[in-house]
Structure formats: structure tokens, C-alpha cells
N, C-alpha and C positions, 0 to 999 in steps of 0.2 A: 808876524803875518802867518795866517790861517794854511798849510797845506794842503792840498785837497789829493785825495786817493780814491785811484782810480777801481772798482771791485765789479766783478758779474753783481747780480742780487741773490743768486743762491743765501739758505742760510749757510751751507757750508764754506762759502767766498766769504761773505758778510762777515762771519764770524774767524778764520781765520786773516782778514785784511785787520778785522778789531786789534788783533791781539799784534798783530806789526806794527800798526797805528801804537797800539798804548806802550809799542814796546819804544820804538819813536821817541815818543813823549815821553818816557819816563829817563829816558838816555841824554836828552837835549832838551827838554823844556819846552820842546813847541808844541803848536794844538795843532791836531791833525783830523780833519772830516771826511767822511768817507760816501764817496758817490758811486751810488748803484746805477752800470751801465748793464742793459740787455744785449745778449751777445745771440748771433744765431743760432751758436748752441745749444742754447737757454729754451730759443722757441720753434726750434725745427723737431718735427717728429721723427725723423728718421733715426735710424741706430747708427752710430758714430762712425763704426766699420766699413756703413756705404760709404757717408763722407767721405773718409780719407782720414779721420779722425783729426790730424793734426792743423792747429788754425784757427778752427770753428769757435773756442771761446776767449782767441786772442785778438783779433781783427779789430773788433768795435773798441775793445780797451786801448790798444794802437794807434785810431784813429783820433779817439779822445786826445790821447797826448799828442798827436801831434798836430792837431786844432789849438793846444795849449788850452780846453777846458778844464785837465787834469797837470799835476805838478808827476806824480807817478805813479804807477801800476802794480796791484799785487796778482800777481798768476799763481796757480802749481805749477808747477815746475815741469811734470811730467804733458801738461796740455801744449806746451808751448815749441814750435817749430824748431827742428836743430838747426836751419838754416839761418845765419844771424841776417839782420834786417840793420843794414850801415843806419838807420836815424836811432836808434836806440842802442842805448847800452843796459847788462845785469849787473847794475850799480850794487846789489848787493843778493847772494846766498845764506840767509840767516841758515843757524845753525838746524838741521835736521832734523824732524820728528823720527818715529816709526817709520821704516822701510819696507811692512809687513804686511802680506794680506791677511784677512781675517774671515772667518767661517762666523756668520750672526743666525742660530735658530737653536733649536733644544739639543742638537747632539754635534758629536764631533764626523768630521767626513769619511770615516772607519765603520762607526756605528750607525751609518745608515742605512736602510733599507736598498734593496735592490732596484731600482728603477725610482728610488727618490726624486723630484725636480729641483734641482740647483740654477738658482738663476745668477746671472753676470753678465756686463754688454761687452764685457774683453775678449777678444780669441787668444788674448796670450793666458789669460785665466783657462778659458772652456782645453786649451790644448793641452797646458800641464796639468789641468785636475784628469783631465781623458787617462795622460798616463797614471794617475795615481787609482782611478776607480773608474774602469770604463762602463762599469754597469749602470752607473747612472742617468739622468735623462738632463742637457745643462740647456736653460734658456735663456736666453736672450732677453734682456732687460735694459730699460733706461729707468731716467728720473733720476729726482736727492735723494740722499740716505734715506728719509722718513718716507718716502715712497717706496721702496727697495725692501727695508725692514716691514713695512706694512703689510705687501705679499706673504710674510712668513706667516705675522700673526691672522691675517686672516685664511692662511689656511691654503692659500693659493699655491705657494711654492712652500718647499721642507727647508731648504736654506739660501741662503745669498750670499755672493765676495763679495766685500769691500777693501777699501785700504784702511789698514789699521790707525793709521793716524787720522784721518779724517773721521774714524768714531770717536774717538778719543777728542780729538778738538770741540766734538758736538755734546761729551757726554753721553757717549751713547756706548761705551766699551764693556760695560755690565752687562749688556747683550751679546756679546763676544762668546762662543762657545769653545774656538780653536785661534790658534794664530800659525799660519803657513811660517814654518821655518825657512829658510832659502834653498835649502836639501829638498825641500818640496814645492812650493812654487816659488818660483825666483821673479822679485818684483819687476816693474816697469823703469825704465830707466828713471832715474829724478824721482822716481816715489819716496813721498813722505816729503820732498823740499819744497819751501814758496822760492821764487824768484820776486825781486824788487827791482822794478824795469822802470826806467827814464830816457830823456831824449838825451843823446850823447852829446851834444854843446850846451848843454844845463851844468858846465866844472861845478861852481856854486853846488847844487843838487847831486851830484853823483859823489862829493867827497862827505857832504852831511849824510846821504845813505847808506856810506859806506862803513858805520859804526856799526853796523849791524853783520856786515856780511864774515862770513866762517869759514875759515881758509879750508879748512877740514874737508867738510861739504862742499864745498866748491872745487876741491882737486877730485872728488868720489864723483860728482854727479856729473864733472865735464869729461873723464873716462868713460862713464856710462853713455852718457849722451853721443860719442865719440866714437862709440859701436853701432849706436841706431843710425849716425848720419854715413856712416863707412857702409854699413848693409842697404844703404838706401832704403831704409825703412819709416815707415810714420807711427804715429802711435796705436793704429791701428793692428797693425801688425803684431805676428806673434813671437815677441821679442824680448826677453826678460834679461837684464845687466846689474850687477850690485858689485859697489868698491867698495871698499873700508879701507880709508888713510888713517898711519898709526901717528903720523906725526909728521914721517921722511918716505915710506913708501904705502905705494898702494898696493891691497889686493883684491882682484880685479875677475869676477866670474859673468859670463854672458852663456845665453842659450836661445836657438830659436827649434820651436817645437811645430810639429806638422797638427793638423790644426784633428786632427784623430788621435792623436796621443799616440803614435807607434812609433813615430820616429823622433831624434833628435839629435844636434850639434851644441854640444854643451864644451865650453873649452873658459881656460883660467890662465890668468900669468897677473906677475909682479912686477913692478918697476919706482921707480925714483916719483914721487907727488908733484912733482915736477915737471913731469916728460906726461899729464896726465892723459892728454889728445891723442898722444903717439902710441902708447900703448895699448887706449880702446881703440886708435884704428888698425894696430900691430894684429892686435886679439881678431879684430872681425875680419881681416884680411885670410887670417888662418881657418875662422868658420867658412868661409866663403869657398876656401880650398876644400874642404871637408863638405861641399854642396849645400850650407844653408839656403842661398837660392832658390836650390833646388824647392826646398822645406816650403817657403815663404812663396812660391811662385804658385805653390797648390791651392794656395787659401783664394786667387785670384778665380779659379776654376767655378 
């Protein structure tokens, strides 16, 4: 029997649900079709920031599965709510691309002119580039990647963020001029991961998608995630988390930046891959003593 997967229609959805699908199939032998659901994210023009960002391209996928028109769902990882929802479960964390953002235009963010225009829809982007180069001019941007890069070459904007792995998944990482180290912008929480979500009373479904999932990436991105939902934060917010599990422990860096780049709560710790919830809520309990709030309550002004 034919699976059906549940994807936004982006090419960048589309095209990473493919590569889950054929990863699927090539693991277990089944055919798996992929259905393009529009999500309000897809067709609202606002900038995600007003929304509340978190949600907006999970809902209609959501709904789908639990009509039972879809068998499961591939999200990124980083769009999707910390707050779990009891009908589903994250049947599977495939292994992790890039965790990186990435600078796409002729120069690196050093060598650019003073007053350049850098476009991004993120205020965790616009807050840590502010610290690295406040001379510059950063605008506010939607759209897919090929709308994004488009602005460069026509001239509209000098550069754009993205996330490193979603060029890469598209072919598009020849365009690539820089790649943010974590020392410099520290990514979104779950950047770079897909999530593989079903209805949690599918046993059957949840242990077939479970060939996929990456104990690794799943002990890093549920610390990460672990700090966004401890700060009470969405993905909106200017909020940057990266773990790296060696195997037995993780380590574990979070940062939220004032949305002017002058200030920040940047704070680290290690612990057991094991303990990985307790220690992103350990860590963000500690920023929170240190006034991230504070940081995060500016943006609201």
C-alpha cells in the first residue's frame, strides 16, 4: 500500500519531503506519494514576526493527518510549535543537515559597504548580524529561496540569510558567499532538522518511521527546543540554541539578543544526551536570571 506524505508546496518542502520519501523507500521498499497541502503561511502576506511565527506552516499539515487524508507529515523542524499537541507524535528526527546560516550575494558580511541592504525575515538573524556590523541597513524579507536570492541579483538588496541547508537541499549553495560560524550567528533552534510527524495511535506507522530517526539529532534538537519553550519563546523571537551530541553527552549553547545588537544573554552548559530537556530548560532558567526577558520583551515595543 501507497503512503501518502503529507508536504507545504514550496519547492523547498517539496523537495526536501522528496528526499524523506525516497529515503523511505529505499530503507523498506514502499512507494511513497507526496501531497502538496497550502498552509497559511504559504498564502498570508504578512512577515512571520507579526504572526507569532510559530504554527502558521503546521496547522493545515495537522489537520490533514488527522482527517486521515495523509499517513504523515514532513515539517522543518525549526517551524513547528514546542508545545507538543497529545494526537501526534515526532515518529522520527532523521539525521541533520547544516545547522548554519549562510550569507548568498557577491561578498562576505566584513567586505561590505557601509550602509549595504541585507535582507532576512528573522529578528534572531537582524539581532546578531546588528552585533557583528551595525552599519548596515537589514530588511525584512519573505518569500522561497528563489525569491530571496532574486533580490540580490536584481539588484535590489547587496545580500540575504538563509539557512545553509535549505540551499544545499535546493542546489543553490554555489551561491553561498559566507557561512555564519555559531561564534557568529548562532542558529534557530532545530535548524537544519526535518521532523517526521504522525498520529500517535498509528503503532503500525510510528515504528515503520522510526528507521529513520537519529538518536544524535534528536537528543541536540530537543535541548534546543527545550530552551525556546523554557524562555517562552516562538520562533519568532530572537533566539539562537545549538547542541552537539558526541555520542553520551551534549554540548549545549543558547543566546537571545536585543533586537539592536547591543545587548545579549549568551550562556552554555553540558550534560548527559540523556537528561537532554533538563538541561535546555537548566540553561534557559539561567538566561532568564541574567534578564533575557528583559532582551525578548524589547522586541514586543
Amino acid at each position: 500500500m501507497t503512503l501518502r506524505l503529507g508536504t507545504r508546496r514550496s519547492t523547498m518542502a517539496m523537495t526536501q519531503s522528496g528526499m524523506v520519501a525516497d529515503a523511505y523507500s529505499a530503507r523498506t521498499g514502499r512507494a511513497i506519494e507526496l501531497v502538496g497541502i497550502t498552509t497559511f503561511g504559504d498564502v498570508t502576506k504578512a512577515h512571520l514576526a507579526q504572526l507569532g511565527g510559530t504554527g502558521v506552516f503546521v496547522s493545515a499539515l495537522r489537520d490533514k493527518l488527522a482527517e486521515g487524508a495523509i499517513d504523515f507529515a514532513v515539517h522543518s523542524l525549526k517551524d513547528l510549535p514546542t508545545k507538543p499537541d497529545p494526537r501526534f507524535t515526532l515518529a522520527a528526527l532523521p539525521e541533520r543537515h547544516d545547522h548554519r546560516d549562510a550569507l548568498v550575494g557577491s561578498k562576505k558580511l566584513a567586505d561590505l559597504p557601509p550602509g549595504s541592504r541585507v535582507g532576512t525575515g528573522s529578528p534572531r538573524r537582524i539581532a546578531m548580524l546588528r552585533a557583528l556590523r551595525s552599519d548596515l541597513e537589514y530588511v525584512p524579507i519573505r518569500g522561497n529561496a528563489d525569491t530571496r536570492i532574486g533580490k540580490v541579483t536584481s539588484g535590489e538588496l547587496d545580500a540575504v540569510v538563509l539557512a545553509s541547508a535549505g540551499l544545499a537541499r535546493l542546489g543553490r549553495d554555489a551561491e553561498i558567499a559566507q557561512i555564519f560560524e555559531i561564534e557568529e550567528l548562532l542558529p534557530a533552534p532545530g535548524q537544519g532538522a526535518l521532523a517526521v510527524e504522525c498520529l500517535v495511535d498509528r503503532a503500525d506507522l510510528v515504528e515503520f518511521l522510526g528507521v529513520l530517526d537519529d538518536p544524535r539529532t534528536r537528543s541536540a534538537v530537543v535541548a534546543e527546543r527545550a530552551v525556546l519553550s523554557a524562555l517562552e519563546a516562538g520562533c519568532s523571537a530572537p533566539v539562537g540554541a545549538f547542541a552537539a551530541d558526541d555520542g553520551q553527552n551534549l554540548n549545549l549553547t543558547a543566546a537571545v539578543v536585543a533586537l539592536d545588537g547591543q545587548a545579549a544573554v549568551r550562556k552554555s552548559a553540558a550534560g548527559p544526551s540523556s537528561e537532554a530537556d533538563r538541561l535546555g530548560r537548566l540553561l534557559a532558567a539561567e538566561m532568564l536570571a541574567e534578564g533575557a526577558d528583559r532582551l525578548m520583551g524589547e522586541q514586543s515595543h
